[in-house]
N, C-alpha and C positions, 0 to 999 in steps of 0.2 A: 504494500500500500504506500502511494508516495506522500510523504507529507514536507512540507515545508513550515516551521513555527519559528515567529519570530519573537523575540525578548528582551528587554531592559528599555523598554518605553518606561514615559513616568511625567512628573512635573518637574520641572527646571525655571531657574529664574534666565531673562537673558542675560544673556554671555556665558551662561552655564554649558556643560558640557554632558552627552549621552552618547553611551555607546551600547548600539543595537546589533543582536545578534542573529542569525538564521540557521536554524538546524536543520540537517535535511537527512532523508531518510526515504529507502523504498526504491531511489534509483543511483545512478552512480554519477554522482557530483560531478565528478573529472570531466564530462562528457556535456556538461552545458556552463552555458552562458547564465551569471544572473544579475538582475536587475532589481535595485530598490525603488519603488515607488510610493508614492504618498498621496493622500485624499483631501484636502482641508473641508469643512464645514461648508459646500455651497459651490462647490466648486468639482472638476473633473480629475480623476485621477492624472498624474504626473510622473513621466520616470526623470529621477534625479541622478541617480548612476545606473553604472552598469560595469561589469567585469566579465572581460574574454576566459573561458573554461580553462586557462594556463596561469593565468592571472597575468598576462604580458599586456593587454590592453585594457584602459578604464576611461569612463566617460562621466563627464559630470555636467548637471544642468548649469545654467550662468548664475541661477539662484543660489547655489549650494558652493560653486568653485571657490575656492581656497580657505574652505572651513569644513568641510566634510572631504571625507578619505575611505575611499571602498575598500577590502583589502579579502579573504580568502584563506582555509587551509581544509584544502582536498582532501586529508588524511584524516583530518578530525569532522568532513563533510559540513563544516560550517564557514557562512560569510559573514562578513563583519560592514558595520559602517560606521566611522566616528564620525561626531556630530561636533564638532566646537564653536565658540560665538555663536551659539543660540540666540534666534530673533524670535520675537511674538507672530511674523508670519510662519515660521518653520512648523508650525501648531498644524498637526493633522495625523491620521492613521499612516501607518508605514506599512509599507508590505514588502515583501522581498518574493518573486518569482525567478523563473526556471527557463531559459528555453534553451533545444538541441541546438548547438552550434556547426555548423558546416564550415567545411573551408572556404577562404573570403571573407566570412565573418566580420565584420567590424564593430569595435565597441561603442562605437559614436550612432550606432546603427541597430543591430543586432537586438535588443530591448526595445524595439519603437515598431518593431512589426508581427507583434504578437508572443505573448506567452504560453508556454508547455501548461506549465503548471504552480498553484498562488498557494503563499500564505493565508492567511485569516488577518493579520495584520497585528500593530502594538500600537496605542493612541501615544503620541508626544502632543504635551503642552508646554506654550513657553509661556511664561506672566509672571508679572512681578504681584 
């Protein structure tokens, strides 16, 4: 059964810091692409990163670049995402997805045309 679960959502003031985890289980990590995406309050879901199945290439939305850091370890079938300088916009459900990767692949790319398979998500709030 494949699952994806993600964890260590929570309250944060800004400029706080979380780091969000994705367990995965049921298929073999090594072999996809994945993508963290968020929902806010009202608004359509959004991928913010994304990570090549190797972890050689990573994407990130213009909202998130140079505060958030995707990062991977195949062996323990988990992805990470650190979150730093939290803003009050960054407040939404996180999900972390799955998709097979093919050669070609790009990370700028690859998460923005469908996913295999989703988490349930982890709500972040940011407020003071």
């Amino acid at each position: 059964q494949v699952q994806l679960r993600e964890s260590g959502g929570g309250l944060v003031q800004p400029g706080g810091s979380l780091r969000l985890s994705c367990a995965t289980s049921g298929f073999v990590l090594g072999y996809y692409a994945i993508g963290w995406f968020r929902q806010a309050p009202g608004k359509e879901r959004e991928v913010i990163s994304c990570i090549t199945k190797t972890g050689s290439g990573t994407y990130y939305a213009d909202s998130v670049k140079g505060r958030f850091t995707i990062s991977r370890e195949n062996y323990r079938n988990s992805v990470y995402l650190q979150m730093n300088s939290l803003k009050p916009e960054d407040t939404a459900v996180y999900y972390c997805a799955a998709r097979w990767e093919v050669v070609g692949d790009k990370a700028d790319t690859v998460c923005s045309i469908g996913m295999d398979y989703w988490g349930k998500g982890t709500p972040v709030t940011v407020t003071s």
